[in-house]
Backbone as numpy.savetxt, mean C-alpha at the origin, in Angstrom:
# Nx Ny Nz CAx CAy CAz Cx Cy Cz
-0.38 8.47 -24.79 0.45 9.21 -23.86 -0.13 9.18 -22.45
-1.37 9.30 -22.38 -2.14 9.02 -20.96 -1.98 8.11 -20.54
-1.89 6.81 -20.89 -1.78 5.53 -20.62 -0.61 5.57 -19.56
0.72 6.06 -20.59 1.75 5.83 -19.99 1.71 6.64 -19.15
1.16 7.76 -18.63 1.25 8.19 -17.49 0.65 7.56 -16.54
-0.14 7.35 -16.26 -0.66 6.61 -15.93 0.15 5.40 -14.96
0.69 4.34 -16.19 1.40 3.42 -15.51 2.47 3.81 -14.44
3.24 4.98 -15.02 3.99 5.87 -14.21 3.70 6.15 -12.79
2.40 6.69 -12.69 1.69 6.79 -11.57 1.50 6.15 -10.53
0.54 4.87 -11.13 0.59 3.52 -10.43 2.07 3.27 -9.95
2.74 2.71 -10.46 4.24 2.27 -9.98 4.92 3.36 -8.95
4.85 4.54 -8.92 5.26 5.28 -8.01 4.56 5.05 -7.05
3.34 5.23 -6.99 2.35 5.02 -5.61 2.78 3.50 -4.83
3.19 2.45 -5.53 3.11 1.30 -5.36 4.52 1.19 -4.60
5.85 2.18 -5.23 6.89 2.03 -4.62 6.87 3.11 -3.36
6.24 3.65 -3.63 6.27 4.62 -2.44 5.50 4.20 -1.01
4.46 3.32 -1.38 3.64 2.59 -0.24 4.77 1.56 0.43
5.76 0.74 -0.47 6.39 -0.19 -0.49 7.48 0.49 0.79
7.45 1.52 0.75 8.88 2.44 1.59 8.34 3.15 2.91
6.99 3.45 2.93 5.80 3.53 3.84 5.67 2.54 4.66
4.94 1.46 4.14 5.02 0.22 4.86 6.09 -0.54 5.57
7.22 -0.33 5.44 8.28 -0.52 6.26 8.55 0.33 7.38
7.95 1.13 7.96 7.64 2.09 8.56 6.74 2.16 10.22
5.44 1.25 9.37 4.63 0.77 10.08 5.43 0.30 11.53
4.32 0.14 12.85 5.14 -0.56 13.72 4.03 -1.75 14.29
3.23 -1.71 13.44 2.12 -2.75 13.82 2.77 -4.03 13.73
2.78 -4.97 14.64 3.70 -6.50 15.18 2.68 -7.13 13.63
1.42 -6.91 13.49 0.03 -7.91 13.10 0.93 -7.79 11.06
1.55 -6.63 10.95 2.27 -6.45 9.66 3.82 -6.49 9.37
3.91 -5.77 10.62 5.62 -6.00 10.67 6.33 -7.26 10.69
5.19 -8.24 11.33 6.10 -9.85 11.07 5.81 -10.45 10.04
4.59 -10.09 9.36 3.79 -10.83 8.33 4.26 -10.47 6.71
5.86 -10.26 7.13 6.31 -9.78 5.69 5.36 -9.51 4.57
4.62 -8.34 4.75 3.65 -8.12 3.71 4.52 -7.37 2.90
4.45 -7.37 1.73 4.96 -6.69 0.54 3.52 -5.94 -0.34
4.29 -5.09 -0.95 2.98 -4.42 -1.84 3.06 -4.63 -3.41
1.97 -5.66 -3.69 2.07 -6.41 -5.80 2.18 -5.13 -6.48
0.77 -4.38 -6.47 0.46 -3.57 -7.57 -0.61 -2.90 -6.80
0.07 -1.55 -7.41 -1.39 0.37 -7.15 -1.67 0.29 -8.21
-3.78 0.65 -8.27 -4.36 0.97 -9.20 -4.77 2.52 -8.84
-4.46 3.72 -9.51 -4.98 4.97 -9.25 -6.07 5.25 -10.02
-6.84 5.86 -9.80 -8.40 6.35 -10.69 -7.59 7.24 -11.58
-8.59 7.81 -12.77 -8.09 8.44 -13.56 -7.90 9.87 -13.09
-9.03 10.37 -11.77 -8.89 11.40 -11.34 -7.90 11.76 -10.11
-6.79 10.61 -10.17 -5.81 11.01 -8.84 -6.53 10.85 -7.67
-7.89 11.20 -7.71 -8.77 10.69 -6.20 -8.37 9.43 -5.63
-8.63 8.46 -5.96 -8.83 6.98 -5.30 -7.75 6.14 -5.92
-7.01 5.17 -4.96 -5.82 4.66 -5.16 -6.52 2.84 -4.40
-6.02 1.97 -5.27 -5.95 0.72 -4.62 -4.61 -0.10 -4.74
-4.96 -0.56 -3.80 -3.01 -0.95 -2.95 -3.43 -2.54 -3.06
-2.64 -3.65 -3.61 -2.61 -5.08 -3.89 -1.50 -5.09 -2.82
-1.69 -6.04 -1.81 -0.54 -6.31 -1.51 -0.69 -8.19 -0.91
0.64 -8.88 -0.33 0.83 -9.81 -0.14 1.66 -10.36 1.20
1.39 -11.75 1.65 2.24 -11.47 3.13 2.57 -13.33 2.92
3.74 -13.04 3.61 4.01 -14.23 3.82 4.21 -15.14 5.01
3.77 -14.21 5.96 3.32 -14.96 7.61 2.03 -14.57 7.66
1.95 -15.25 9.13 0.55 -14.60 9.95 -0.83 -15.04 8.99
-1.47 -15.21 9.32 -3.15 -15.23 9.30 -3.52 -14.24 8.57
-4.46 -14.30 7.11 -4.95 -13.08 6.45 -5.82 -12.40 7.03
-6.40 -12.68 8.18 -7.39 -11.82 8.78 -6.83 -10.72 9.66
-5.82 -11.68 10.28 -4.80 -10.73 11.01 -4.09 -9.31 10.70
-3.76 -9.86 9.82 -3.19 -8.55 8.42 -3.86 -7.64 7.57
-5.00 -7.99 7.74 -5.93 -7.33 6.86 -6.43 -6.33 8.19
-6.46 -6.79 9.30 -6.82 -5.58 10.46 -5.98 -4.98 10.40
-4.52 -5.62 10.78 -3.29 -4.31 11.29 -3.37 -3.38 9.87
-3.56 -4.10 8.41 -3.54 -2.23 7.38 -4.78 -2.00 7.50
-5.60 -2.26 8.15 -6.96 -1.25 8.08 -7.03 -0.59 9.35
-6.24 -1.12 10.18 -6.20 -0.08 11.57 -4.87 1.18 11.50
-3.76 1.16 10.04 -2.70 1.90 9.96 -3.21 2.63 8.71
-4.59 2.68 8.29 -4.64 2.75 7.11 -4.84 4.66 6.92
-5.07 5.19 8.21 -4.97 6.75 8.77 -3.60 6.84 8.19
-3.05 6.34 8.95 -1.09 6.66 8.76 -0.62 6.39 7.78
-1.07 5.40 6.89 -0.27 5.16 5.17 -1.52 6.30 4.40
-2.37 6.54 4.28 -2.37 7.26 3.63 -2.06 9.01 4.03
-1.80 9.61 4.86 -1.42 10.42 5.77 0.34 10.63 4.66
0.81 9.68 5.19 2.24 9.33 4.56 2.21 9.88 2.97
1.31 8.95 2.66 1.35 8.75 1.29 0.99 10.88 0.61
0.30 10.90 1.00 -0.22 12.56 0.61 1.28 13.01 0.65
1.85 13.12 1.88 2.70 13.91 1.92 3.92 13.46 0.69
């Protein structure tokens, strides 16, 4: 039964980042059609990891603009 909560979890976080991230107004993400694969959540709800993927732009590029928005998606995300 944990399990499946669990998966539950993950997939919400994952669609909910997915609806977040469209949001963003960073050019370095907003053009780089990044999409979000798969959320891994800890078992304690603490710590969340976000897979995601892009299909423009330079990975270095993209990997700054979500680590410079990364205040504001998780900000988002709490709420």
């Amino acid at each position: 039964m944990a399990k499946y909560r669990r998966v539950r979890i993950n997939d919400e976080v994952r669609d909910e980042m997915a609806v977040i991230l469209r949001t963003v107004k960073d050019p370095r993400i907003r053009d780089a059609f990044v999409s979000i694969t798969s959320a891994g959540v800890s078992l304690d709800l603490k710590y969340a990891r976000i897979y995601y993927s892009h299909l423009q732009g330079d990975p270095r590029e993209v990997a700054n603009g979500l680590k410079s928005s990364a205040g504001y998606l998780r900000t988002m995300l709490a709420k």
